[in-house]
C-alpha positions in Angstrom: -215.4 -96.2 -57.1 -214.3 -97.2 -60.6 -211.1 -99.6 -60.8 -208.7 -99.1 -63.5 -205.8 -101.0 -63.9 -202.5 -100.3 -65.5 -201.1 -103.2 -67.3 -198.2 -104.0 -69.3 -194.4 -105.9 -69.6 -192.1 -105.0 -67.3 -190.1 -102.4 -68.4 -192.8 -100.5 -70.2 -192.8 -97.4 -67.4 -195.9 -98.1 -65.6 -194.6 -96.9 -62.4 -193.9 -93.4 -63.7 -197.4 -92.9 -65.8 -198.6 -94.0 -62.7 -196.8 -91.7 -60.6 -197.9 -88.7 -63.5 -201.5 -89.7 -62.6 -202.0 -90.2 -59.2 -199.3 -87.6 -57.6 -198.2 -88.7 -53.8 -201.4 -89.9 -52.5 -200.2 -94.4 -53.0 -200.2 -97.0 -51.6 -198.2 -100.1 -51.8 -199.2 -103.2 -50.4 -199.0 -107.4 -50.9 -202.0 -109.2 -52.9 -203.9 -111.1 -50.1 -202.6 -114.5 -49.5 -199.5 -113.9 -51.8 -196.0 -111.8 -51.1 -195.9 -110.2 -54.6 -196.7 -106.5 -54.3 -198.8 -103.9 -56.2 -198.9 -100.1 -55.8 -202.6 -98.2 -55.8 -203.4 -94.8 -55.5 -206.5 -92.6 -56.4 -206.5 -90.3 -59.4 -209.8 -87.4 -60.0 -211.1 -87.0 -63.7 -213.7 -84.1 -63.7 -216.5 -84.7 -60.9 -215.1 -88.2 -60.8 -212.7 -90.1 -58.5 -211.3 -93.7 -59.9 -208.9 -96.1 -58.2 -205.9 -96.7 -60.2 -203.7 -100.0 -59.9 -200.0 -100.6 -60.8 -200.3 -104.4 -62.1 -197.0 -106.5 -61.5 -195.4 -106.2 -65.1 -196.3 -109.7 -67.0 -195.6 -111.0 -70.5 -199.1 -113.4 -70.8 -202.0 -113.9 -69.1 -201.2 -117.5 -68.8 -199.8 -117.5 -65.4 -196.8 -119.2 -64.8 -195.2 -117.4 -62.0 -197.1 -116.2 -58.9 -196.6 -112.0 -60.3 -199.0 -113.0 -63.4 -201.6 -115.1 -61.4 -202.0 -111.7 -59.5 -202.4 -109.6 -62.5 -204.9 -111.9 -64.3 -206.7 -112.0 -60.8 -206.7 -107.3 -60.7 -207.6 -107.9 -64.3 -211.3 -109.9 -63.4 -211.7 -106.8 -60.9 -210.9 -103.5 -63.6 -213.6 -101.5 -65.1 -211.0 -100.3 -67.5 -207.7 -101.2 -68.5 -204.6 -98.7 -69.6 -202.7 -101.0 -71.9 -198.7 -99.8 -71.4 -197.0 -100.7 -74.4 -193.1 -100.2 -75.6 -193.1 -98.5 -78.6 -189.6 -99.2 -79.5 -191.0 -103.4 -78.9 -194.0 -102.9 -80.2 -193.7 -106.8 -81.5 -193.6 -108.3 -77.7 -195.7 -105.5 -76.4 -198.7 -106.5 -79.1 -199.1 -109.7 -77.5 -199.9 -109.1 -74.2 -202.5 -106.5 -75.6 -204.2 -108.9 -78.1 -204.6 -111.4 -74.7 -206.2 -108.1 -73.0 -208.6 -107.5 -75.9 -209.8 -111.1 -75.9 -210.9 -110.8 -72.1 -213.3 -108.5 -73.0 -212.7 -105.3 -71.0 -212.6 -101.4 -71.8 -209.3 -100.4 -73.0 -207.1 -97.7 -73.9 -203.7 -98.3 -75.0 -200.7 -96.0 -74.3 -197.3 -96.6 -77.1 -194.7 -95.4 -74.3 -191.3 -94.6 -75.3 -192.8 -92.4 -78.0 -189.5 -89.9 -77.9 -187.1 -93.1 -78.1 -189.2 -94.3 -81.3 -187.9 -91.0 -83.2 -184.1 -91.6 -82.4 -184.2 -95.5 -82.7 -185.3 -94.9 -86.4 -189.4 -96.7 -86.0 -192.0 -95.2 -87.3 -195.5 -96.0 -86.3 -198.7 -95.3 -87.9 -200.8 -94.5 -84.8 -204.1 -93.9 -86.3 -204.2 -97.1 -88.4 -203.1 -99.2 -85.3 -206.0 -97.5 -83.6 -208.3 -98.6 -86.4 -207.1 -102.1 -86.3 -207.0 -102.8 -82.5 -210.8 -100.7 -81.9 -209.8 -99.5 -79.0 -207.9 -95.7 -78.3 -204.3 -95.4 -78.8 -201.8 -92.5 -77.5 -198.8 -92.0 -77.8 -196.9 -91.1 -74.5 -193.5 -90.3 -72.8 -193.7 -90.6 -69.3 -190.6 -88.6 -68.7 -192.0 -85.6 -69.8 -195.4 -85.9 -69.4 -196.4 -86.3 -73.3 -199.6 -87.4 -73.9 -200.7 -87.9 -70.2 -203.3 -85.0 -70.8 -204.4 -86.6 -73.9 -204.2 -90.2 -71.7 -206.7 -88.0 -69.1 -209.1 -86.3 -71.7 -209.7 -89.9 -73.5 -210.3 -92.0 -70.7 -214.2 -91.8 -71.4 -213.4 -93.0 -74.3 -212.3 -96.5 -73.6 -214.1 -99.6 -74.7 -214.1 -103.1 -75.8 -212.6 -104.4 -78.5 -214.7 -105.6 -81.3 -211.0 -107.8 -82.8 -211.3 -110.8 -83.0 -208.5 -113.5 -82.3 -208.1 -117.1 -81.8 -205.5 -117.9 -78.8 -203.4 -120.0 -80.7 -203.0 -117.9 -83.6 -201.7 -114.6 -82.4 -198.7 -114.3 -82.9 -199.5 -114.5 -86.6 -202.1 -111.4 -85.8 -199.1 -109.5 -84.1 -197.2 -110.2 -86.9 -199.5 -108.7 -89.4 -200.2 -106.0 -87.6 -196.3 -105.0 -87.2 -196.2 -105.3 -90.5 -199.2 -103.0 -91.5 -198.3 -100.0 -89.1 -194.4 -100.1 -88.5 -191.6 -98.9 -90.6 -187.9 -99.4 -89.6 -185.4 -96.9 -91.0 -181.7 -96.9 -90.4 -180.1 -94.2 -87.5 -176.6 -94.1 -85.7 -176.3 -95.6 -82.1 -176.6 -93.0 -79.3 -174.3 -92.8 -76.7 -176.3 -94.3 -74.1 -176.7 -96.9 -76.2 -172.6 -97.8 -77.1 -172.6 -97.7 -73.2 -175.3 -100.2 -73.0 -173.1 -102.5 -75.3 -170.3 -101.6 -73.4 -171.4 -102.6 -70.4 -172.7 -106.3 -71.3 -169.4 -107.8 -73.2 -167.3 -109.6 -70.6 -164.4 -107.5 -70.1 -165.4 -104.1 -70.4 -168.7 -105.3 -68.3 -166.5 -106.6 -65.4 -164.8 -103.5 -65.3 -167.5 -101.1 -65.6 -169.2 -103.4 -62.7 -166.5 -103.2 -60.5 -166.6 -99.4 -61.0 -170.6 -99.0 -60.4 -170.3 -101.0 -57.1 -167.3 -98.7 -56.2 -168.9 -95.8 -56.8 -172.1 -96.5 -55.3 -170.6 -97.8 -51.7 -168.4 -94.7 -51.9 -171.4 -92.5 -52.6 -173.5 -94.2 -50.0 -170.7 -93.5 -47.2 -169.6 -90.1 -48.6 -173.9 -88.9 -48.6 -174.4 -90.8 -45.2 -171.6 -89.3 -43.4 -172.3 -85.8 -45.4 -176.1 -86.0 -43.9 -175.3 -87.3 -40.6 -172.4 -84.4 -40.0 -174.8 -81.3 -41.5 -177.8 -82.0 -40.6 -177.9 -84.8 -38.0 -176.1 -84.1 -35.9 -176.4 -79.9 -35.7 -180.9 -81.5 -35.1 -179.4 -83.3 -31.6 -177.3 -80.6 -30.5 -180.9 -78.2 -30.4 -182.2 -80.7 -28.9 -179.9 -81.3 -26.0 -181.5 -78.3 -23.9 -184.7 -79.7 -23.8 -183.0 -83.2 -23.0 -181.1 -81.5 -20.0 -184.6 -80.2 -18.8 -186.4 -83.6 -19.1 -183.3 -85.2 -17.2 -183.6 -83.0 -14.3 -187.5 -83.5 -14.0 -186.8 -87.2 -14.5 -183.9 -87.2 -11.6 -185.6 -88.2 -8.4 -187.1 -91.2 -9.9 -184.0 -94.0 -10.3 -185.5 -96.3 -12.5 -187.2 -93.8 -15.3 -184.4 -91.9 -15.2 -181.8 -94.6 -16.2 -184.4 -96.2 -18.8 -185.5 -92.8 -20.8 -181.8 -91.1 -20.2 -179.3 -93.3 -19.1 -176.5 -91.8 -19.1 -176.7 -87.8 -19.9 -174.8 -86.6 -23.2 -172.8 -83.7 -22.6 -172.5 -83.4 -26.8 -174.0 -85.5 -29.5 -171.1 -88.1 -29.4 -171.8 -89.6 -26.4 -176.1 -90.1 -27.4 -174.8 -93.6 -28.6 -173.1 -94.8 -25.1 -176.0 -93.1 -23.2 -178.4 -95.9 -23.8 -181.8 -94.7 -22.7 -184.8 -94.3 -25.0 -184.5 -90.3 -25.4 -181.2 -90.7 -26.4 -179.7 -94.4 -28.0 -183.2 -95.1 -28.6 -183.9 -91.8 -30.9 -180.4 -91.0 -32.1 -179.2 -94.3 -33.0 -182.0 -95.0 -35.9 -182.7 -91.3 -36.8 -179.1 -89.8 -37.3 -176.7 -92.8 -37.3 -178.8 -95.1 -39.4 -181.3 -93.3 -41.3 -178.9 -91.1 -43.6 -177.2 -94.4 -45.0 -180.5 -95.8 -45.7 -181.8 -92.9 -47.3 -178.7 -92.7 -49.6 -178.4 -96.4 -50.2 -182.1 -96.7 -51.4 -181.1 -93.3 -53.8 -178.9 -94.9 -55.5 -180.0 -98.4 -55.8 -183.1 -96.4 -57.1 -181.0 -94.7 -59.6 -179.4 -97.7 -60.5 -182.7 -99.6 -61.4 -184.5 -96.8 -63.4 -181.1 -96.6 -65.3 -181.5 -100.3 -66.4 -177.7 -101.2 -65.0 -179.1 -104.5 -62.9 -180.3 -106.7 -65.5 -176.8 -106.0 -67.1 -174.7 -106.6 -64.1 -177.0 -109.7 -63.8 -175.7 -111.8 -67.1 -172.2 -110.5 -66.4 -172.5 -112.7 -63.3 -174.3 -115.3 -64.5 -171.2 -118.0 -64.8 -170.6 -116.8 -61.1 -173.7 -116.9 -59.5 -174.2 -120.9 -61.2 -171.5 -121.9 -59.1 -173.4 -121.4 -56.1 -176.1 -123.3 -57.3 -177.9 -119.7 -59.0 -178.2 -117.5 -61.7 -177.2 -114.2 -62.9 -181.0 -112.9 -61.7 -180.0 -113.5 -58.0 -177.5 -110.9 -58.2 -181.2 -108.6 -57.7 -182.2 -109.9 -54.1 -178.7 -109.6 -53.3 -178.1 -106.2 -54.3 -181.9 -105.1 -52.4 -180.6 -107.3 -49.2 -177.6 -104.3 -49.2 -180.8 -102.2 -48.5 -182.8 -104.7 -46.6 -182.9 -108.0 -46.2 -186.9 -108.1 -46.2 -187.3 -107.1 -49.6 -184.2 -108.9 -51.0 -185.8 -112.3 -49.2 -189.1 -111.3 -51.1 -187.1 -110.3 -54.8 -186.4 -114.2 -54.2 -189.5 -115.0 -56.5 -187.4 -113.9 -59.5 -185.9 -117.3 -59.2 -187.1 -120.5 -60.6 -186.6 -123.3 -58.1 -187.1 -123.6 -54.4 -183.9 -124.7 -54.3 -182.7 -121.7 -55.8 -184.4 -118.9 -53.6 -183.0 -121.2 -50.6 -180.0 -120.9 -51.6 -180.5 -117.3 -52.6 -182.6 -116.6 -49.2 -179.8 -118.4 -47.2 -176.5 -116.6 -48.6 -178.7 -113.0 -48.6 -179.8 -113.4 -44.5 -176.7 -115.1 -43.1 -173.8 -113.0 -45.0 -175.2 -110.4 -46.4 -175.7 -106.9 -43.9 -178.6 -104.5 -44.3 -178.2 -100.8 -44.7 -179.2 -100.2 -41.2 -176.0 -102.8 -40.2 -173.8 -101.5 -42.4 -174.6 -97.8 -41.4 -173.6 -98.9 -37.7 -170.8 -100.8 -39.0 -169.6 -97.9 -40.6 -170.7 -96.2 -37.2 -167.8 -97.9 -35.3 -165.4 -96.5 -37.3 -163.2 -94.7 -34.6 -162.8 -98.0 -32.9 -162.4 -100.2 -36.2 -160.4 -98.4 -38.7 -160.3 -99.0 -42.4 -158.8 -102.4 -41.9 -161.0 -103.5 -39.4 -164.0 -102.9 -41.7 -162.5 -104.2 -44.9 -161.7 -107.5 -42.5 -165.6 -107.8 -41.3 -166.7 -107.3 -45.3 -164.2 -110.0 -46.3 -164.9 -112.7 -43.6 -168.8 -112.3 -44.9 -167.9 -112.1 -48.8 -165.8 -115.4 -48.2 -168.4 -117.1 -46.1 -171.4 -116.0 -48.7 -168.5 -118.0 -51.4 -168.2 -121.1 -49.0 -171.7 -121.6 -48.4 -172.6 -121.1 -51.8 -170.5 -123.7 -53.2 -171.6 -125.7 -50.0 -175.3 -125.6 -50.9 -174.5 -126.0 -54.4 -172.8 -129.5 -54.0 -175.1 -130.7 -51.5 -178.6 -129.7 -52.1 -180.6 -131.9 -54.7 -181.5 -130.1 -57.6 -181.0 -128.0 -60.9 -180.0 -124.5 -61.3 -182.0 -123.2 -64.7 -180.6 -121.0 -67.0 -181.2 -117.3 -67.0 -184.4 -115.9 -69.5 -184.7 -112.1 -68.8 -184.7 -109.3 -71.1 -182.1 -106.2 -71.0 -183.9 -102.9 -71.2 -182.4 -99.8 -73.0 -180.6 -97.6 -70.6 -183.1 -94.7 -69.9 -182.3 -91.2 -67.6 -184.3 -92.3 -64.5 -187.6 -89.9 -64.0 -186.6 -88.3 -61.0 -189.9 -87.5 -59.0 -190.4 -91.5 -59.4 -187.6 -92.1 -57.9 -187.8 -90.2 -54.5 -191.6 -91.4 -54.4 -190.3 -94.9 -54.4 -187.3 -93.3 -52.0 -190.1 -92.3 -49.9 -192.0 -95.5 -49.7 -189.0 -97.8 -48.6 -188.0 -94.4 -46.3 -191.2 -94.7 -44.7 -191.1 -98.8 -44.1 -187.8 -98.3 -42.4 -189.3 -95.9 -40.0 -192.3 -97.7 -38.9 -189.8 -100.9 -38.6 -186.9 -99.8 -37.2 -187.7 -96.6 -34.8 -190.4 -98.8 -33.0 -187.9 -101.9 -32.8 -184.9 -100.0 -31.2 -187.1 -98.4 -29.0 -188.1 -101.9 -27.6 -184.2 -102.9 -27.7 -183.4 -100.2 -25.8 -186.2 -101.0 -23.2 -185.6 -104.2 -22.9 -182.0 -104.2 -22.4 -182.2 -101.4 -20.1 -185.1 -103.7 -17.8 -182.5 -106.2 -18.3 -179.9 -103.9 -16.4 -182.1 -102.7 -14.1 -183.3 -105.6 -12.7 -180.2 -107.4 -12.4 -181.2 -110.1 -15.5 -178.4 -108.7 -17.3 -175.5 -109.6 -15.0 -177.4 -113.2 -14.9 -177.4 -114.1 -18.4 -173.7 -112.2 -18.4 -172.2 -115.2 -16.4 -174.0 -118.2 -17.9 -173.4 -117.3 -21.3 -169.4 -115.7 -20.3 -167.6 -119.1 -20.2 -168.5 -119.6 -24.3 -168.5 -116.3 -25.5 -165.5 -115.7 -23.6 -163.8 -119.0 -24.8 -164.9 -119.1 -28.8 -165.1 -115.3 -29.5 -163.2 -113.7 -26.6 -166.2 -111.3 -26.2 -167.3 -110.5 -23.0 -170.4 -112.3 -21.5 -172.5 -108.1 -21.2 -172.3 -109.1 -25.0 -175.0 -111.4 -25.3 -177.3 -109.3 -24.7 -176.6 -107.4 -28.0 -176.7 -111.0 -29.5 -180.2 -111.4 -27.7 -181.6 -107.8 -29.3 -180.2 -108.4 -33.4 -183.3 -110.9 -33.5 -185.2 -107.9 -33.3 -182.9 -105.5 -35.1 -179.8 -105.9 -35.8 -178.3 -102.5 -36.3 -179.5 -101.5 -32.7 -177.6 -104.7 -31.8 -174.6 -103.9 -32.8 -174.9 -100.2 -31.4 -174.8 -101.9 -27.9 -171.5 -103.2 -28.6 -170.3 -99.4 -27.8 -171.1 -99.5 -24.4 -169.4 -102.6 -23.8 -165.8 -100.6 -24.4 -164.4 -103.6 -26.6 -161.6 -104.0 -28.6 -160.7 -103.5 -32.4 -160.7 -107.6 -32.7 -163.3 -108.2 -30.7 -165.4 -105.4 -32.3 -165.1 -107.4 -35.7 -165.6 -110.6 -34.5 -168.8 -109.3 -32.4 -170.0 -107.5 -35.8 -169.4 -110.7 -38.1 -170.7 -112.7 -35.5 -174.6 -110.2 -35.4 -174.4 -110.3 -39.1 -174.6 -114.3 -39.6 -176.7 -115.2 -36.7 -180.8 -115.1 -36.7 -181.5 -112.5 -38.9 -184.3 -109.5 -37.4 -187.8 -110.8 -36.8 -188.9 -109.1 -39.8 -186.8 -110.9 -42.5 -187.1 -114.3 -40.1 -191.0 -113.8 -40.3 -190.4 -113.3 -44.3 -188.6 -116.2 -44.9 -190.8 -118.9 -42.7 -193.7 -117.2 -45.2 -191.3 -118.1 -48.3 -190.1 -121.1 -47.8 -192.1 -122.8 -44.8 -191.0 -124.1 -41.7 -189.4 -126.6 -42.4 -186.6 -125.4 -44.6 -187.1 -122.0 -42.0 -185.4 -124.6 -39.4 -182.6 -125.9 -41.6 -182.0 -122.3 -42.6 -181.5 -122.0 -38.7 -179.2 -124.7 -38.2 -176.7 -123.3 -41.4 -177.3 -119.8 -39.7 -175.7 -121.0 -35.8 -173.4 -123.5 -37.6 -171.7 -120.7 -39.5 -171.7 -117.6 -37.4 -169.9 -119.9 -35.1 -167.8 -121.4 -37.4 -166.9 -117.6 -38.7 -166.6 -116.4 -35.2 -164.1 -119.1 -33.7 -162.2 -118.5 -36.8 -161.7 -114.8 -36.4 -160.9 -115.1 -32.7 -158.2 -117.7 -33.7 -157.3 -115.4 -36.3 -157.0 -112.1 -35.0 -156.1 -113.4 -31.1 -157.4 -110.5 -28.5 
């Protein structure tokens, strides 16, 4: 099977000329040996079937970051190459394209953006930029779908080059060639593009910032709770019959009973206190977790097709130097909301190890996944506003303190931020809810399977009396430094393996409003889930993996005696 590869800056909207070409049928995976990621999928022109891969988005192919030493590695691999260029940068796009041409492979280029060009006043002369570059070239608009079919119907055509330029001259050959086929002409800014303005100068940014985030966590809540109430929860109550029935096959046998049931729901608001795998075990990720996830990852999605991130990044920049980053970091941060796995991973986008451990260290001690937050926000009844506004504060406070902490005492520079600002763009919807689908579908292969086990193991705990064991070894400290009961370490025990079914087991445990936000602050700064702890040890080693741990137990305690001294019972 014929490779072809789709190559180009980031920014150029590969994703969604890939998306128009290879429909649902992807797959997204790391590059062997590496953690940066690439998406592939299969795409059928006439009797014939070619693999098509989404590069990483690269400025050269002189690698200087891990992302372009994978690309020029898919690039040795391609039997043809679909150049992505920005037609509204057709200067910066140009050089990449030239490198492409010199490595010798069969190429078609695509001038994306093409709509854009016509209300951002640039003409290009597409046939005599074909003629100079030897090679196909179409313009396109991914959006819509303009010139895909042509993109389809000239993919025989691709070939080599015949150009020819030396290395250290081209930017002198991209210069002439700008010159020879582009015309500039003078047009009135658009109003996405007075917003774009808008939304970068330091006053009107800040408060155009502080109204995205407020809008998106009240969108998040108002969708999750929407979802959870109308569909959700209407799914368990069909499917408490068939429980009842299973219960009452299940009753003569003790032990299976109390580890698939528990304790039998009479309506879907007790499934959380029932705590056996046909009830906590399924309702706790599928209808308490999984609608704030999907709605998180929507608008996050939204939010980085729409080009608002890179923004919100140099707005932040003078912040995020304090604690020993840069603007850029404000991206794993914003991802760890959704999960910490791929924020820890988005950590590349950072120059420095001592950056991403800072980054990596502030995003998995005080910063709560969308699966936490969902069960945070599932407590509710028993925490009130003011108890979750208390738990966000004590972590926004801690991830300030540690920053500046790190900052002042780990050797080493913090560079400045180099990253380019995109146009704001309408996101392509059917993008969107693919990539929706694909961080979806991660959450439910990683999160069903680890409550299940959670569930299981605390109710073997329970059953054989190892519960009640742990309970009074471990009572005396959590009793005296939290004021949690000792039951509670076992909810401690289960966030290494996921942390929103941890702190669902608080509910059994019938605590308090104070000792429900010190428990929750407490599962949100301690070992993060094996998944994110397995991430990190491959980012940053072992050794900083261990003095990761130590700030981890050294501040959830810290946070926790606080708050207990704080708050009293």
């Amino acid at each position: 099977m014929k490779k072809i590869l789709l190559f180009g800056n980031p920014n150029v909207g590969k994703s969604v000329i890939f998306s128009r070409l290879t429909g649902i049928h992807i797959i997204s995976s790391n590059y062997p040996g590496t953690t940066v990621e690439f998406t592939k999928g299969k795409m059928k022109v006439s009797d014939e079937t070619y693999e098509l891969i989404d590069a990483p988005g690269i400025y050269s192919l002189n690698p200087i970051s891990k992302a372009e030493e994978v690309a020029a590695k898919l690039l040795e691999d391609a039997d043809i190459v679909i150049n992505v260029m920005d037609a509204t940068n057709l200067e910066r796009s140009l050089f990449l394209t030239l490198q492409l041409i010199k490595s010798g492979k069969k190429m078609i280029s695509l001038l994306n953006f093409w709509d854009e060009t016509k209300h951002t006043g640039i003409k290009i002369d597409v046939k005599k930029l074909e003629k100079i570059l030897g090679i196909p070239v179409i313009p396109t608009c991914a959006l819509t779908g303009e010139g895909i079919k042509e993109l389809v119907e000239r993919l025989s055509e691709a070939r080599e080059s015949k150009l020819k330029v030396e290395e250290e001259h081209i930017w002198d050959k991209v210069g002439e060639i700008v010159k020879e086929v582009q015309k500039i002409y003078h047009r009135h800014h658009t109003f996405l593009e007075k917003l774009a303005d808008l939304s970068i100068k330091p006053v009107s940014g800040i408060i155009l910032g502080i109204a995205v985030l407020a809008a998106t966590f009240y969108l998040v809540r108002f969708i999750g709770e929407n979802l959870i109430e109308y569909v959700f929860n209407p799914l368990f109550e069909l499917y408490l019959p068939l429980l009842k029935k299973i219960a009452s096959f299940l009753s003569k046998n003790k032990i299976l009973y109390d580890i698939l049931i528990g304790k039998l729901p009479e309506t879907v608001d007790d499934f959380v206190e029932s705590f056996g795998l046909l009830t906590t075990g399924i309702y706790v990720p599928i209808a308490m977790v999984l609608p704030y996830v999907f709605s998180f990852y929507f608008i996050l999605g939204i939010l980085e097709d729409f080009g608002w991130l890179p923004r919100f990044a140099i707005l932040l920049d003078n912040i995020f130097h304090r604690l020993g980053l840069h603007g850029l970091a404000v991206i794993p941060m914003m991802l760890g909301f959704g999960c910490n796995v791929p924020g820890v991973m988005a950590t590349r986008v950072l120059e420095t190890l001592r950056q991403r451990f800072i980054a990596i260290a502030l995003l998995s001690i005080t910063i709560p996944c969308s699966a936490q937050i969902a069960m945070i926000f599932g407590l509710s009844a028993k925490l009130g506003l003011k108890g979750i506004f208390i738990v966000f504060l004590t972590l926004f406070l801690f991830w300030i303190l540690l920053g500046l902490i790190l900052n002042r005492f780990l050797k080493g520079e913090s560079p400045e931020i180099f990253t380019e600002i995109p146009p704001y763009r309408l996101p392509h919807f059917p993008t969107l809810f693919k990539k929706l689908w694909l961080r979806m579908k991660r959450f439910l292969l990683e999160a069903v399977p680890f409550v299940f086990i959670g569930v299981l193991f605390a109710n073997l705990l329970y059953t054989f009396g190892i519960m009640s064991v742990l309970a009074h070894i471990f009572s005396p400290v959590l009793s005296k430094a939290f004021g949690l009961p000792g039951e509670a370490i076992l909810a401690i025990l289960i966030g290494f393996l996921r942390k929103d079914a941890a702190i669902g087991m608080l509910l059994p445990l019938n605590l308090m409003r104070n000792q429900l936000i010190v428990a929750s602050v407490i599962l949100t700064m301690f070992f993060p889930c094996i998944a994110t702890f397995i991430t990190i040890w491959k980012e940053l080693g072992f050794k900083n993996l261990l003095f990761l741990i130590l700030i981890m137990i050294v501040s959830s305690l810290t946070a926790g005696s606080l708050l207990h001294l704080i708050l009293g019972k």
